[in-house]
C-alpha positions as CSV (number, residue, x, y, z in Angstrom):
1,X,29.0,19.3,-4.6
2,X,28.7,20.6,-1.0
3,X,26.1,18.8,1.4
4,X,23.9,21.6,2.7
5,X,21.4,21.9,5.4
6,X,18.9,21.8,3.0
7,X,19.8,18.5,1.6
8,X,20.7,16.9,4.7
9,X,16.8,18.4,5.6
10,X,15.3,16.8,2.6
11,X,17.6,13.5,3.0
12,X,16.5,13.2,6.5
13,X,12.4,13.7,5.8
14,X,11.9,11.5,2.7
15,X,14.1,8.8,4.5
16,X,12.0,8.6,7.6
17,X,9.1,8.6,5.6
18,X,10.7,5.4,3.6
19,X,11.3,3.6,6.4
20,X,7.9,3.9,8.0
21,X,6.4,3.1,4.6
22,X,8.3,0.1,4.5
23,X,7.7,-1.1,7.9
24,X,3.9,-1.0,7.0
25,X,3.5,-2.1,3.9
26,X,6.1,-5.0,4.6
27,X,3.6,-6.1,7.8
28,X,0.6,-5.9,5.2
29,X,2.2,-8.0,2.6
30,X,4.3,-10.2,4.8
31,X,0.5,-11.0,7.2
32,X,-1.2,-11.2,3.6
33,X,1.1,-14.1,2.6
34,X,0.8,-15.8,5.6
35,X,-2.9,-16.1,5.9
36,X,-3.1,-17.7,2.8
37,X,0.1,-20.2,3.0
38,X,0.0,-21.1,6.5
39,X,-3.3,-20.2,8.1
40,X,-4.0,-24.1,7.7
41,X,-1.1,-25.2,8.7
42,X,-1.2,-23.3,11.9
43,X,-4.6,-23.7,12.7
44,X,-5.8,-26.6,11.3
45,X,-2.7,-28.7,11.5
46,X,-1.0,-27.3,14.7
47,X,2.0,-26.1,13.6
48,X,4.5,-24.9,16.0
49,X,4.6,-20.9,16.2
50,X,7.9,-21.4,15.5
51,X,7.5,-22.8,11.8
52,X,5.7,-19.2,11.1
53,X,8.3,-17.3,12.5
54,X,10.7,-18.5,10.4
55,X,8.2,-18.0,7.1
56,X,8.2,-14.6,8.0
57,X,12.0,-14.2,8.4
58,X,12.2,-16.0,4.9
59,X,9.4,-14.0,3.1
60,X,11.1,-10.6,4.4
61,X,14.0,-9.8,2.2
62,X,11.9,-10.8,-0.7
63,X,8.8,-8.5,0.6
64,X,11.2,-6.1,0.5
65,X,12.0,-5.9,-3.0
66,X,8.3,-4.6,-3.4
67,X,7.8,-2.3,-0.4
68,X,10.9,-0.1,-0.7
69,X,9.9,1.0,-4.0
70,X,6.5,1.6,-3.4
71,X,7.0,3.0,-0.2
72,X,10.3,5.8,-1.5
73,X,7.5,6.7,-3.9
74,X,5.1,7.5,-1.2
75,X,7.9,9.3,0.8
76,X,9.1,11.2,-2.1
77,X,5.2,12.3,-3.0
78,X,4.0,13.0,0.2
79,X,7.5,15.2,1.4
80,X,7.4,17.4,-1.7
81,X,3.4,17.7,-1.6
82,X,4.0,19.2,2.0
83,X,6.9,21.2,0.8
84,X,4.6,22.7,-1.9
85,X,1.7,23.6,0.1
86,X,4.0,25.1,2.4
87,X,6.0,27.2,0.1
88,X,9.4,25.9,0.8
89,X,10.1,24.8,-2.7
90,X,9.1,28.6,-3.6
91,X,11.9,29.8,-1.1
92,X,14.4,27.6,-2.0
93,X,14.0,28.8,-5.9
94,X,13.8,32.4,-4.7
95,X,17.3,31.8,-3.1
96,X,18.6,30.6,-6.2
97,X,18.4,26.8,-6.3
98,X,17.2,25.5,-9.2
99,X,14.7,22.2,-9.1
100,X,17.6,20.0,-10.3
101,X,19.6,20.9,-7.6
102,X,16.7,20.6,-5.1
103,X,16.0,17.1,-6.2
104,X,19.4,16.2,-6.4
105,X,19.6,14.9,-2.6
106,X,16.6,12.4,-3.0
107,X,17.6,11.3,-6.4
108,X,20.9,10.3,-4.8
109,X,18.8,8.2,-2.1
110,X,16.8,6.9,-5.2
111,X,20.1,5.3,-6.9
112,X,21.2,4.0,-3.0
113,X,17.8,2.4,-2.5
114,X,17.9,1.0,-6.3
115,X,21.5,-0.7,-4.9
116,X,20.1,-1.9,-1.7
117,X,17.2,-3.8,-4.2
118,X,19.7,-4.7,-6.9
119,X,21.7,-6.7,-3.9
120,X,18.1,-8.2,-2.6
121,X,17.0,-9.0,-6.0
122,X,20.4,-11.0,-7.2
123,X,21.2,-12.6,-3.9
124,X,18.8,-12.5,-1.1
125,X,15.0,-12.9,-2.0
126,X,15.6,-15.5,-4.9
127,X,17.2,-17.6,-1.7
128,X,14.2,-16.7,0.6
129,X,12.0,-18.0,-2.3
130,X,13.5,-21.1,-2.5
131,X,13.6,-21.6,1.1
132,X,10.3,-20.7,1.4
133,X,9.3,-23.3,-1.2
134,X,11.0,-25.9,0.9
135,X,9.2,-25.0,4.0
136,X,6.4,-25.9,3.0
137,X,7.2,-29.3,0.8
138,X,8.5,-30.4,4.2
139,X,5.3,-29.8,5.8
140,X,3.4,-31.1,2.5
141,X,5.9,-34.4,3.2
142,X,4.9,-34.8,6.6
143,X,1.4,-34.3,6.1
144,X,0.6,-35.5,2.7
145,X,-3.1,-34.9,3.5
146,X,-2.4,-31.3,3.0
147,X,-2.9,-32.0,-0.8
148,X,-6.6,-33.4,-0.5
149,X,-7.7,-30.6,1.8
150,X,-12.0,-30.1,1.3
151,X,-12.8,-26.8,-0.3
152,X,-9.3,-26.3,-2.1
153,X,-8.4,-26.4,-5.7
154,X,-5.4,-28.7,-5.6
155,X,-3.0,-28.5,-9.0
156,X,0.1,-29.3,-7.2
157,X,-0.3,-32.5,-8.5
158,X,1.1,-32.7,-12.3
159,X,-1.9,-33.5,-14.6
160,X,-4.1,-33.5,-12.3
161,X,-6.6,-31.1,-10.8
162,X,-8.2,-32.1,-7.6
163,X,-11.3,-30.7,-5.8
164,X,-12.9,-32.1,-2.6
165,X,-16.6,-31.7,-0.9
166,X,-15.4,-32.3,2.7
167,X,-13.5,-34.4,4.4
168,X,-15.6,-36.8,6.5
169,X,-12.6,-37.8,8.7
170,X,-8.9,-39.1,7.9
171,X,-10.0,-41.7,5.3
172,X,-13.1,-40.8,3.8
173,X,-13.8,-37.9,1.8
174,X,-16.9,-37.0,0.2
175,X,-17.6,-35.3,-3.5
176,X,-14.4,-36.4,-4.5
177,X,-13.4,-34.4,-8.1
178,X,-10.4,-35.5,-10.2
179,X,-9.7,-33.8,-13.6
180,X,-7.2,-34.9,-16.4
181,X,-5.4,-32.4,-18.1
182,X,-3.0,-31.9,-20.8
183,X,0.7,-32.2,-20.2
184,X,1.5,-29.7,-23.1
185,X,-1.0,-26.7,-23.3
186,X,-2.2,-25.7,-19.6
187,X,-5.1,-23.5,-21.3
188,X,-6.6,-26.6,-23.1
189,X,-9.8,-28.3,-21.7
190,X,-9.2,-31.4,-19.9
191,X,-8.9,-35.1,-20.9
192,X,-11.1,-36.2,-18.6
193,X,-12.9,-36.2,-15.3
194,X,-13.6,-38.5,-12.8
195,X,-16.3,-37.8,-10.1
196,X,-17.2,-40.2,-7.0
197,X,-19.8,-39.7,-3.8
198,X,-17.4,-41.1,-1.5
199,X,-13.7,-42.1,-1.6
200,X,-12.1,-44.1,1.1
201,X,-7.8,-43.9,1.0
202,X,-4.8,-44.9,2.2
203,X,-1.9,-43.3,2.3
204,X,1.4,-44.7,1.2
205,X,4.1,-42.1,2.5
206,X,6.8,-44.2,1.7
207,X,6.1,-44.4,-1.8
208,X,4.0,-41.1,-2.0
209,X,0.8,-42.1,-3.4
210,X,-2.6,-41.9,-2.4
211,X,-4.7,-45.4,-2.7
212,X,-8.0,-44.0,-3.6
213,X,-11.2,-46.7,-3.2
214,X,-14.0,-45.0,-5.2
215,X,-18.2,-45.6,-4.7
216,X,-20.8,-44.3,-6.8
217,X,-18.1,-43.2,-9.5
218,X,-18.8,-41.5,-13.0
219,X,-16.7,-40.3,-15.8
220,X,-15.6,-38.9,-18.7
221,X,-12.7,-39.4,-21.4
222,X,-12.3,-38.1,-24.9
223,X,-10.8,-40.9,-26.9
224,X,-8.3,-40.5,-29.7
225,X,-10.7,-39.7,-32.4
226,X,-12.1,-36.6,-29.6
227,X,-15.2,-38.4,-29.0
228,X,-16.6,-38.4,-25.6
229,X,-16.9,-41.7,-23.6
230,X,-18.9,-41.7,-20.2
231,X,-18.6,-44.6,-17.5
232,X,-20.6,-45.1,-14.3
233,X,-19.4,-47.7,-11.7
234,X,-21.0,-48.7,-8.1
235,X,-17.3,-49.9,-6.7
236,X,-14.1,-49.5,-8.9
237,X,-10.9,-50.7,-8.4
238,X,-8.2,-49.4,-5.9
239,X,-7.0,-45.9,-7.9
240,X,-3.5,-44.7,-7.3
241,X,-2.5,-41.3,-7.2
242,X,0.8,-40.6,-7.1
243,X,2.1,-37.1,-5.7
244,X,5.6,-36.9,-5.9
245,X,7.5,-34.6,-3.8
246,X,10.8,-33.0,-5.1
247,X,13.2,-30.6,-3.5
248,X,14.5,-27.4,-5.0
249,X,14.4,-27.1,-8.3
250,X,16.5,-25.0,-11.1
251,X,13.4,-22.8,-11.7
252,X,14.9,-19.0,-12.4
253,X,13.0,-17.7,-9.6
254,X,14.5,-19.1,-7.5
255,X,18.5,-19.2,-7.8
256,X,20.6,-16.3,-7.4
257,X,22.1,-14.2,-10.2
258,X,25.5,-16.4,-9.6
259,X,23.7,-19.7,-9.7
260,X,22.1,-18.1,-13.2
261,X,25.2,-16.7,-14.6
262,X,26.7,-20.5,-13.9
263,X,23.8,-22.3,-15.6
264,X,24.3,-20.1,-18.7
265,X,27.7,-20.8,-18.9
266,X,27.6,-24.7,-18.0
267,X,23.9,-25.7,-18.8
268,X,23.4,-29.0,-16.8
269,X,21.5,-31.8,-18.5
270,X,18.6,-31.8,-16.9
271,X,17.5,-27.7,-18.3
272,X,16.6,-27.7,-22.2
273,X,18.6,-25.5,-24.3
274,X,14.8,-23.6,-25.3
275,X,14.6,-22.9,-21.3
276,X,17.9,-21.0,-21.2
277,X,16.7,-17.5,-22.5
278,X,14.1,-17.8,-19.4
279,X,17.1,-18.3,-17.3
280,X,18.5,-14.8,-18.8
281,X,15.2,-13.1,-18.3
282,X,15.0,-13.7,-15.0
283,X,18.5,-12.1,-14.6
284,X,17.5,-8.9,-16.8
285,X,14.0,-8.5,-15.4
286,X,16.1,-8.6,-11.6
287,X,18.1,-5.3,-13.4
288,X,15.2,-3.8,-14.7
289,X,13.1,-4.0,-11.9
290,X,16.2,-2.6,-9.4
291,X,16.1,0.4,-10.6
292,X,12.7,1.4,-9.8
293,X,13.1,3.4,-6.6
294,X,15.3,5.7,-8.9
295,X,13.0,5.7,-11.9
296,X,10.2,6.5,-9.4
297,X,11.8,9.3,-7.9
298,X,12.5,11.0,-11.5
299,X,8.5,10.7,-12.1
300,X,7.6,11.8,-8.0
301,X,9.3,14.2,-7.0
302,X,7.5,16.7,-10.2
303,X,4.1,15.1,-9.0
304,X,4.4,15.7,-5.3
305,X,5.3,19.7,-6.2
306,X,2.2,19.9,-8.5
307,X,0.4,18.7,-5.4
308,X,-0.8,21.9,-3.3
309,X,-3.1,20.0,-1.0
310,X,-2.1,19.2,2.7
311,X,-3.7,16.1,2.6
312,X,-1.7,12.7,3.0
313,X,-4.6,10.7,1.1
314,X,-3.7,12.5,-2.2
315,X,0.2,11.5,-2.6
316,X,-1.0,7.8,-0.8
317,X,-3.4,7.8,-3.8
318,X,-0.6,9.0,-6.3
319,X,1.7,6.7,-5.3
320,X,-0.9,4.0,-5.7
321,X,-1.8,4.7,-9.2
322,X,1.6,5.6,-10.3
323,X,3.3,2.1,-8.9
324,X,0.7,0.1,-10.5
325,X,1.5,1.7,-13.8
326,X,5.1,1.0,-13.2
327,X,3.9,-2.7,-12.0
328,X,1.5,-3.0,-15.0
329,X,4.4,-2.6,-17.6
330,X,6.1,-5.4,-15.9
331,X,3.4,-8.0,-16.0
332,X,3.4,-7.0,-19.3
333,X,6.5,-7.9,-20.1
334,X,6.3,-10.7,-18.1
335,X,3.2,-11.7,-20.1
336,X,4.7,-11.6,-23.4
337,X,7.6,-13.6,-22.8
338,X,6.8,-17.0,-23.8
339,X,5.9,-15.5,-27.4
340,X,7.8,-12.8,-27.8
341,X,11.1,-13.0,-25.7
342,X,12.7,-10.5,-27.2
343,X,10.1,-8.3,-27.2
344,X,9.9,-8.7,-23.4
345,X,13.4,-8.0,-22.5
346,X,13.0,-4.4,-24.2
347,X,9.6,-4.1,-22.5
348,X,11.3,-4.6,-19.3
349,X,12.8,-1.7,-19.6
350,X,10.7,0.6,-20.6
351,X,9.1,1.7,-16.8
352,X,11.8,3.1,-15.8
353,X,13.0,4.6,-19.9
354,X,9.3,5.9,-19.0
355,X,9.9,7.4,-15.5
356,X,13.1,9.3,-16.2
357,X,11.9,10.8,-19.7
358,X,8.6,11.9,-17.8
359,X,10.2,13.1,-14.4
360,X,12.6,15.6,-16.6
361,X,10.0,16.6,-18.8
362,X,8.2,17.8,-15.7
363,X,11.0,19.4,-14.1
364,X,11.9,20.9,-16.9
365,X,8.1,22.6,-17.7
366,X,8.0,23.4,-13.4
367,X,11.8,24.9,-14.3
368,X,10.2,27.4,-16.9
369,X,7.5,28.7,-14.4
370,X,8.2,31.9,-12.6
């Protein structure tokens, strides 16, 4: 197939557009994510500027893997909307190019972008994750105070959940909240719950615990025939809460397809053989999801040539609803994977089964129109 003018014209427009897009909605989502991981540890804690710099290097590749289809969608609606209103879809059919043929440029940039985030997904923004993760257990390991912080749901700590009043200086916190939960269903009420005025600590770095002296204390338990048992104590005894830190861990999300592919064919000890088929649904949803800028496309470029008005707001608007269709299906799937596994890895699927179907269905109907 020759290159024309027109394609390298339509090539040119919906890839500026992309890029823009990207830019923004990466600084939105990229700010967003800082502000609520290390807002305190800049402000609060003094971090060094350079500590978020490299957060946002990190975050980056895997911001990406969201923005770039989102933001082709956006370019693809907002190019063919103007297109429309301006007639130039009408001249280019009156000079004998069909709609295939007209989308067949950005449809080609669809498949490049779905490479570009088939290389990010397997590779680059599990990494980033990972590294990301690590950044801030170091900073949790130097500052273990992080982890009682006032005003803060705290559920880093396994089995417990944590919830503090304020924080009347380095040792003393006040309205101190502790709540026991079940190690084998995370929906199920909790165990027990321990409430005290005031808590004096000490902190144990080297052994990573938290030496908790606790006034004015009340509780609760369930014991093993479910009844409830409640406690009140003026002074307890020293409590020790343990929070211990561990590096990267073989969580899906955060190893590369490679690292995957290896774990399936060599499981090491420490992964149960029922965790396994999450191992291969994280590689399948990394497919699936890939090949949205394409699948996108298929469904836009119909939608942004129905769209007559001039306006930017209405293919902003489009894109919006259409992406969190697309993103809805996924979560979804993602939802239905601990009962229904192989249910999910079909459901995967289906966005983009969904978006191709659709967008030739609509060409196809625009095709038949004089």
């Amino acid at each position: 197939m020759m290159v024309s003018k027109i394609d390298r014209y339509l090539t040119r427009q919906v890839l500026v557009s992309t890029l823009f897009a990207v830019m923004v909605l990466s600084m939105v989502l990229i700010l967003g994510n800082v502000f609520k991981e290390v807002h305190d540890l800049l402000v609060n804690k003094g971090a060094p500027v350079s500590f978020v710099a490299i957060f946002i290097l990190q975050l980056l590749p895997y911001s990406l893997v969201f923005t770039i289809p989102w933001a082709f969608l956006a370019a693809v609606l907002l190019t063919f909307g103007r297109l429309s209103s301006d007639q130039e879809i009408t001249a280019l059919r009156s000079s004998g190019m069909s709609l295939y043929r007209i989308a067949t440029p950005v449809l080609l940039l669809g498949l490049g972008f779905s490479a570009i985030c088939l290389w990010l997904n397997a590779t680059h923004a599990p990494r980033a994750k990972a590294a990301i993760k690590m950044l801030l257990y170091d900073e949790i390991r130097n500052d273990p105070l992080r982890l009682l912080d006032p005003g803060v749901v705290q559920s880093r700590l396994k089995g417990q959940k944590i919830y503090i009043n304020e924080r009347e200086n380095e040792q003393t916190l006040g309205g101190f909240h502790a709540y026991q939960l079940s190690t084998n269903d995370r929906n199920a009420p909790p165990l027990g719950y321990l409430y005290s005025n005031r808590v004096t600590l000490d902190t144990e770095s080297v052994d990573q615990q938290f030496n908790l002296q606790l006034n004015t204390g009340y509780g609760e338990i369930y014991d093993k025939k479910g009844n409830l048992q409640q406690f009140f104590a003026d002074k307890a005894e020293p409590w020790v809460l343990t929070y211990p830190l561990r590096g990267r861990q073989l969580k899906p999300n955060t190893l590369d397809n490679q690292e995957i592919a290896e774990i399936l064919r060599n499981p090491p000890p420490e992964i149960a053989p029922e965790r396994l088929p999450m191992y291969a649904f994280e590689r399948d949803k990394r497919f699936a999801f890939s090949l949205a800028p394409l699948a996108l496309a298929f469904v836009g470029i119909p939608l942004g040539m129905n769209s007559r008005q001039k306006e930017n707001s209405s293919g902003i608007v489009m894109s919006i609803v259409i992406a969190f269709a697309y993103f809805l299906l996924l979560i979804l799937a993602e939802e239905t994977r601990a009962d229904h596994l192989s249910l999910s890895q079909s459901l995967l699927w289906l966005p983009n089964i969904l978006g191709v179907f659709l967008g030739l269905w609509f060409l196809h109907r625009a095709s038949q129109k004089s």
